[in-house]
N, C-alpha and C positions, 0 to 999 in steps of 0.2 A: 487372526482366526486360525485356527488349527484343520490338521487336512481333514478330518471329518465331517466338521460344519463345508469347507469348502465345496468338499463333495456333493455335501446334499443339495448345496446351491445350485451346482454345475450341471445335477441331476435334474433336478426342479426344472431348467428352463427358461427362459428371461420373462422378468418379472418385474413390478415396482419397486426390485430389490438387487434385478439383475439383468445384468447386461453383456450379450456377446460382442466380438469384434475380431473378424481375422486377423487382422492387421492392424498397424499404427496410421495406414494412409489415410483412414476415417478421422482423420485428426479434429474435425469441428460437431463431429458426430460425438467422439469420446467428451471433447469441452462441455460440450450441450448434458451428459450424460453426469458428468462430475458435478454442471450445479446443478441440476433437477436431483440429484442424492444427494448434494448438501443442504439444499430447501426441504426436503422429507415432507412434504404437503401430505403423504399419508399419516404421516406423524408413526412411524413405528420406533422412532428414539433409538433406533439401530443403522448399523452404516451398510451403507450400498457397496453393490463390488461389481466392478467393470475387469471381465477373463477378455483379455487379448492373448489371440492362437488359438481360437475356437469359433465356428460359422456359426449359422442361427439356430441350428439343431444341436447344438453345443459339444458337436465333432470333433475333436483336433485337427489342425492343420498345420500342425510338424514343422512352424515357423521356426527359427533363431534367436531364443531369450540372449539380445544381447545387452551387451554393458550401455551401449548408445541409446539401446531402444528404451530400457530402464530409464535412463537419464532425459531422454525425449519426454515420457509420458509425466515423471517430476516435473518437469521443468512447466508442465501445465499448469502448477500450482501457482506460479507467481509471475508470469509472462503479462499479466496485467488485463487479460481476457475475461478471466472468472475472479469476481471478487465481493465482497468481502473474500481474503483470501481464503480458500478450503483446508478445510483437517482431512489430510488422507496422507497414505503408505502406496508405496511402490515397490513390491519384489517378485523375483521371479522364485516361482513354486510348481513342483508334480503332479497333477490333482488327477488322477482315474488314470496313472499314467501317461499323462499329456501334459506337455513342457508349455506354461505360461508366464503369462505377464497377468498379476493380479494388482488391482489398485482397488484400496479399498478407504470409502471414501466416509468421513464419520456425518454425523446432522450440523449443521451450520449453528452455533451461539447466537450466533446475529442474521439471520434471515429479514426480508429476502436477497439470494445471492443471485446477482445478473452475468450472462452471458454477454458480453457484447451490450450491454445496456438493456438486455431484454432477461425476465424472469422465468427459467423455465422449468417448469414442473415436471415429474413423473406420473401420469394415468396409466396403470398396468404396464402394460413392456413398453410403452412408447415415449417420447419428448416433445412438450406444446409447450406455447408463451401461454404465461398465466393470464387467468380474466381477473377481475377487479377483485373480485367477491376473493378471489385464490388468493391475490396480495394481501389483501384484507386479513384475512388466517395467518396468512406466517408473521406479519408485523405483530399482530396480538402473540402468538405462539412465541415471539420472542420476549417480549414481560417478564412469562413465566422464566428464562433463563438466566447464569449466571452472567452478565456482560462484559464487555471489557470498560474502563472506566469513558472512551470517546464516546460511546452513546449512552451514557446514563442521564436519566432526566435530572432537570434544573426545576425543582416546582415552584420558585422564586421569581422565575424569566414565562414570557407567555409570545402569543404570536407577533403580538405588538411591538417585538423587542427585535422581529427580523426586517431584514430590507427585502422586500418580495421581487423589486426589479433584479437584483443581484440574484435573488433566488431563479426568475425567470431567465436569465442567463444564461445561470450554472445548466436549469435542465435542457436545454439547447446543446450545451456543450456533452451530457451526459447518459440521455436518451435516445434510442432508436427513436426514427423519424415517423414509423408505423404507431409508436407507443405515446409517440406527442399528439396524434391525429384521434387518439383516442377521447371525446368528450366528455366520457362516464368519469372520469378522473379528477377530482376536483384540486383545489390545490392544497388542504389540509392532508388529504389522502396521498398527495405525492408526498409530500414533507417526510410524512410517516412510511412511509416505502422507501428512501432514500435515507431513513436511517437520521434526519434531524427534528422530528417530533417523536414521542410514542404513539399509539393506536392512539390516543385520547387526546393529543395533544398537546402533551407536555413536552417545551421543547429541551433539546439535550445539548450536552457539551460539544457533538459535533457541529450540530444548527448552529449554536451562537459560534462557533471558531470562522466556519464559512461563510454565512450569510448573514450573522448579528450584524446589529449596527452598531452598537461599542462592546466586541467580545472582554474587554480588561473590567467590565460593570461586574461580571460571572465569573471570569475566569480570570484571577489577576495577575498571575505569568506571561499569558498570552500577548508578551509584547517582546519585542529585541531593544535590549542597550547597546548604542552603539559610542565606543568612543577612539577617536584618533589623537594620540602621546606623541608631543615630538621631542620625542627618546627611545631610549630602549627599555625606562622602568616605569611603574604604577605611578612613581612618586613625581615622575620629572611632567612639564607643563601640559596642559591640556589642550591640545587644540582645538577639537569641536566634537560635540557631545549631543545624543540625540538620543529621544523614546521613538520608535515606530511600533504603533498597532493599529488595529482595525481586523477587519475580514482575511482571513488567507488572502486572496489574490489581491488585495491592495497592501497588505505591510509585504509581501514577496515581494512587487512588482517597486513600491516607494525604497526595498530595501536593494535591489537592482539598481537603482537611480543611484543610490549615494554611492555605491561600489564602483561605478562607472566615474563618478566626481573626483575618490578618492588615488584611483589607478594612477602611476604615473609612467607614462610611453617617455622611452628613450632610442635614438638612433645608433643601431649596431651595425658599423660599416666593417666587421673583423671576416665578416661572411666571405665578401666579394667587391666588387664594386659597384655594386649596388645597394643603397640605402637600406637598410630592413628596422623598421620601428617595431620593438617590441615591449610590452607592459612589464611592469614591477611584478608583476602576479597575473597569471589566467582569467577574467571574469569568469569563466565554466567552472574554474574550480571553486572559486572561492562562494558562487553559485552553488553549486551541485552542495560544497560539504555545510554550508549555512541553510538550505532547505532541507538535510537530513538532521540539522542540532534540532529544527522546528519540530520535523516530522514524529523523529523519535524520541524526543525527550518526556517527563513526566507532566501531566498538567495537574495529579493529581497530589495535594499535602504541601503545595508548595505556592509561595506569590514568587518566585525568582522565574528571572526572564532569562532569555539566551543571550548570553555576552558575547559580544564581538568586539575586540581591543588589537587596535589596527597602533604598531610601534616602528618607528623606523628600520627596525630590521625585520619582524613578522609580522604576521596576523594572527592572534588567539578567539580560537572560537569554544564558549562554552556552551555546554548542553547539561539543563537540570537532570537526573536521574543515570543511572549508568545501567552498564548492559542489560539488555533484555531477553527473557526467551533461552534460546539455543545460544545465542551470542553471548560469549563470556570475557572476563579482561585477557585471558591464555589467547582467546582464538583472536580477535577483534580487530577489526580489519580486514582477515584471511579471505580469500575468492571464494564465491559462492556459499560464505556462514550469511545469515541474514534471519531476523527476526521482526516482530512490530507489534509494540507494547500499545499504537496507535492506528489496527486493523481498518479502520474505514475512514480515516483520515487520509492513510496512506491515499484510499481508492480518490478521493477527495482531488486532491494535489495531482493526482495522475489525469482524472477527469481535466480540470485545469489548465495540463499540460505544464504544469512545472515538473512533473515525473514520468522521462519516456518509458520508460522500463523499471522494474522493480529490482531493487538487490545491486543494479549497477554506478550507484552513486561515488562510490570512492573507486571502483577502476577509474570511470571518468574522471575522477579528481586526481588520479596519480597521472593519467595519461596527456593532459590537459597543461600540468606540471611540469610534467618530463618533456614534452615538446616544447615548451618558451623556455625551457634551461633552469627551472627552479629545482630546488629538492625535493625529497616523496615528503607527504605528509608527516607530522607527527601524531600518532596518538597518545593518551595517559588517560586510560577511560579508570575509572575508581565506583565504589560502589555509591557512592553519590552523584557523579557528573561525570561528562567525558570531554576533555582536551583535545581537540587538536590544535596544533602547531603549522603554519604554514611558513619556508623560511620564502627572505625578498631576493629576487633571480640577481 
């Protein structure tokens, strides 16, 4: 936005469009503020702008635009609070001559976006939890948009095609407890709130990956090959070889199992004199970078699965599709680049609890590494697929 428009914003007052804040301490206030302007339940197709360093009469308060505070209010974008994650910008800008903090925030593709598992809307200057009828409007308002391909409908696949206990589960694990006590809710209309039906009930690529009961029927990637060589090459013998799929949280948790099988603990007495056993490989790592080949690979133009080829000296893990987004093969890997070709999938896996945090997957995998004595990862991400390399400690 340029400082003209800003102005008139600043000048206007808060609105269903704007919002003051002196400070960053209002921290759950601003979150609440980011998705109630990523949901746009007025529907203006324009983006909201949250001025921090200005009170409610939209005063200056001669705060410190600093580099932290900048970085504080970004980082609200992926801390795993608001999600599907937002389109928005953070900089600091002059407006009437008053040093701020502008975040401006665009309309959500995929509505509706929760706080904390709760939907919150903008009425004039204020932030409520949406009513039914309000969820209602943005699931249909999302149709009309371009999607990312995790939720596009399956018109092939129908309700019949989910496991609703799994389903009933997952919304335990991913709704506020106020929003579950809600009756008016049925349970087609959550499906379609949560992003795996449409408004009508077509369900989508994110349904069947979550809660199908054979997501390889619809989507036939959707599984990991897994195979352990006792060698170092493709060619040399095979020792055990496996398909896992199903639902997220069962080929995760079945693919947890075999990595645990596969480990092998050896006693390092070079320490001290005390015994210390430790693994060929991290389970956290090899965790963390096998649920990012899931998370972020392509599901789309492809039947190839995520490989994982476990050789007596490493682990290879592949992942169909290469970089995404902001993320390119130059930066990949780097601290704090992060992208997601698979926006409410991500949200998915993190509801789960297989994802504490977003964006932090490969620190924890180098950090994981580095502490049992292994080397950093390798990446070779290609515009196809992406490699990494784990070597054996």
């Amino acid at each position: 936005m340029d400082d003209k428009e800003l102005e008139g914003l600043l000048k206007g007052g808060e609105s269903d469009r704007v919002e003051f804040k002196p400070s960053i301490s209002q921290r759950k206030e601003i979150q609440e503020t980011i998705c109630a302007f990523a949901n746009d339940l007025p529907n203006h197709r324009d983006a909201g702008v949250v001025f921090v360093g200005v009170d409610d009469s939209g005063a200056c308060c001669g705060i410190d635009i600093t580099d932290s505070l900048l970085k504080n209010l970004s980082d609200m974008r992926t801390q795993g609070e608001v999600y599907p994650f937002p389109t928005m910008s953070v900089e600091k800008r002059v407006v009437s001559g008053c040093e701020v903090a502008v975040v401006v925030v665009e309309s959500s593709y995929s509505p509706p976006v929760r706080y904390r598992g709760r939907v919150i809307v903008r009425v004039g200057p204020t932030n409520r939890i949406a009513t039914l009828e309000e969820e209602t409007r943005l699931t249909e308002k999302r149709q009309s948009k371009d999607t990312p391909f995790d939720i596009s409908p399956l018109d092939m696949a129908t309700l019949d095609d989910f496991d609703m206990e799994l389903f009933r589960d997952y919304l335990r694990s991913t709704l506020a407890g106020e929003i579950l006590e809600l009756n008016s809710r049925n349970e087609q209309q959550q499906l379609a709130s949560l992003r795996f039906t449409t408004a009508d009930g077509i369900p989508t690529i994110l349904g069947l990956l979550v809660v199908g009961k054979e997501p390889v029927r619809f989507v036939p990637g959707a599984y990991v090959q897994f195979l352990r060589i006792e060698g170092t090459d493709y060619a040399d013998p095979i020792k055990d070889s496996k398909e896992i799929d199903g639902p997220a949280s069962t080929l995760l948790r079945h693919l947890d199992d075999l990595f645990r099988v596969h480990i092998s603990v050896a006693s390092d007495i070079t320490s001290g004199p005390v015994e210390v056993k430790r693994p060929d490989y991290p389970i956290d790592a090899i965790r963390q970078l096998s649920t990012n080949a899931i998370l972020h690979r392509t599901y789309q133009g492809t039947n190839s699965p995520v490989k994982i080829t476990w050789f007596t000296d490493r682990i290879e893990i592949i992942s169909p599709g290469g970089p995404y987004g902001k993320v390119t093969k130059e930066n990949f890997g780097q601290p704090g680049i992060a992208d997601y070709r698979n926006p409410s999938l991500a949200e998915a896996l993190k509801n789960l609890g297989f994802i504490q945090k977003f964006g932090v997957g490969i620190p924890l995998a180098r950090q994981a590494l580095q502490k049992n004595g292994n080397p950093d990862p390798e990446f070779h991400p290609t515009d196809t697929h992406v490699l990494v390399t784990l070597r054996r400690r």
